[in-house]
N, C-alpha and C positions, 0 to 999 in steps of 0.2 A: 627838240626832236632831231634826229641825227638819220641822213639819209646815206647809205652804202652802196658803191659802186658793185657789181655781182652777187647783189641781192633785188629780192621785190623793188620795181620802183614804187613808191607812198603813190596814195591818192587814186589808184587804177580806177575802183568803182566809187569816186566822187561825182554826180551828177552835176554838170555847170552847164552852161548857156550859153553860144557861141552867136558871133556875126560871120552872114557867108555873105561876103558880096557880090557874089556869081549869081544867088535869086535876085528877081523880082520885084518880091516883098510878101507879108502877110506872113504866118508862122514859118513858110520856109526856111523866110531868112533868117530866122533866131532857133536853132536846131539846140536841143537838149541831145548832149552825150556825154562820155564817157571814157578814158584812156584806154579800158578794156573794151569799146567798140570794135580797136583796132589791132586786140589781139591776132597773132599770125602777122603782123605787118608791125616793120622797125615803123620807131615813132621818132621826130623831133619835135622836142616841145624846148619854146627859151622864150623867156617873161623878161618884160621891159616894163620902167617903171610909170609912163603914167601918155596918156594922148594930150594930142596938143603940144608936142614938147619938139627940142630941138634933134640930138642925135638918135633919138626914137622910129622917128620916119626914115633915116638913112638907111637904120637895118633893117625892117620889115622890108622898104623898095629892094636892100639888096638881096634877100631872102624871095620875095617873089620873083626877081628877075632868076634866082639860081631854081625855081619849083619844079623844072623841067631834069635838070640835076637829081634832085632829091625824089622825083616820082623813078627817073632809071635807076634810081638805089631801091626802090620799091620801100619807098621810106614817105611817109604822113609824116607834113610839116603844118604846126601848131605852135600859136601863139597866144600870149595869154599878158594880163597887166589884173592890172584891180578897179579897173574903168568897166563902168557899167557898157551891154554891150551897143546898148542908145549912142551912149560918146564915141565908141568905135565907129557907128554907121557915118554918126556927125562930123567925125573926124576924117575917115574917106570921103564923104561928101564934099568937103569943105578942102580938101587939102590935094592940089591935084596930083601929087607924087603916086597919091595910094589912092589913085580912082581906081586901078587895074588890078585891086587886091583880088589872088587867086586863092589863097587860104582861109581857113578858120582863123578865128579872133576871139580866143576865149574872155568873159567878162566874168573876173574873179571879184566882183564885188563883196562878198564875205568872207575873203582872204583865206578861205580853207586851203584852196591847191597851191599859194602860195608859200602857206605856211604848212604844208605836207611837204612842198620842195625843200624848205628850210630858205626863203629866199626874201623873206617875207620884215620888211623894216619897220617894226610895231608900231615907233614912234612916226613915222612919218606916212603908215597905212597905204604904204606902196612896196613892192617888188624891186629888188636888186634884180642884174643883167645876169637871171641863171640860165644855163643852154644844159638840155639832158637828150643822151639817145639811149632810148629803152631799145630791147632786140622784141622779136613775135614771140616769144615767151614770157615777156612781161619785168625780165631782166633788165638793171638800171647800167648801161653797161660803160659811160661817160658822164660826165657832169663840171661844170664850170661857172663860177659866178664872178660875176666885174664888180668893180664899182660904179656908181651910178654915172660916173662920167667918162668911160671908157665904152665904145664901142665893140662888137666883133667882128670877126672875119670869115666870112662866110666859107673859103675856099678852105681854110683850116679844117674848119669842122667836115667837108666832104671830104677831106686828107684824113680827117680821124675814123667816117664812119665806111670807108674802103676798106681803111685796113681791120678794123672789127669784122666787118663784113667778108674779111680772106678767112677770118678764125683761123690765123699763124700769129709766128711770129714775125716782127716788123717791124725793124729798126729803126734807127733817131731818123728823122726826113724820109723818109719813106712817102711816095706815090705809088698810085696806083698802076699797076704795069710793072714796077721794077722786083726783080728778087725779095722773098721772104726768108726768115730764117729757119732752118730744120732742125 
């Protein structure tokens, strides 16, 4: 499968099963949606390969600490693995980095929206480090995958989804606030 930047992003109406750790408990906490939920709103979605692991929890913590960032971009930040969404609860439970998790925690246990991302390691039935921002149109308008042992940078990616969000042009290092091109 081959996913293209300024086309449909794959998988919009795939139905998956998330962990909110902001409920409670009881069905709350495990919400069935859907990428097209949040049509009308840019999306970040970036898949990490497994809980329990070492540079895993660096990025999600540094991803919650930016959510505040990412909601004044009016941007929905989601996350997703192939961990059932039980190991994610078990995994914030247990881990006190990500007691204060503010996002969704997609559980791709059927490897569908992983492998709609194209992100998807058959053999080893986990998720590469992909990071995508769709725009409220449904458009795939970024996209980036690591390897498994390369973390991201969170401050990048709101360096990239400014200047998408100028809809200009906008040269090499470009921040937001400085000159676009006409």
């Amino acid at each position: 499968m081959s996913i293209k930047v300024g086309h449909d992003a794959p998988g919009l109406d795939l139905a998956v099963t998330a962990y909110d750790r902001t409920k409670d408990g009881g069905d709350d906490q495990f919400p069935n949606i859907k990428l097209s939920d949040y049509s009308g709103k840019w999306v970040c979605l970036f898949f990490y390969p497994l809980d329990f692991t070492f540079i895993c929890p660096t990025e999600i913590v540094a991803f919650n600490k930016a959510l505040g960032e990412f909601e004044d971009r009016e941007t929905v930040l989601l996350t997703a693995s192939t961990d059932s969404v039980y190991s994610h609860k078990g995994w914030c439970d247990a881990h006190e980095d990500l007691a204060d998790m503010k996002y969704l925690m997609i559980g791709d246990v059927n490897h569908q929206l992983a492998a709609a991302f194209d992100v998807l390691d058959d053999e080893k039935g986990i998720a590469y480090r992909g990071i995508y921002l769709i725009d409220p149109q449904g458009k795939l308008r970024y996209s980036s995958v690591h390897d498994l042992s390369v973390g991201r940078n969170v401050d990048e990616l709101l360096r990239v989804l400014d200047a998408l969000q100028t809809d200009k042009l906008c040269p090499c290092n470009w921040k937001k606030g400085e000159g676009t091109l006409n």
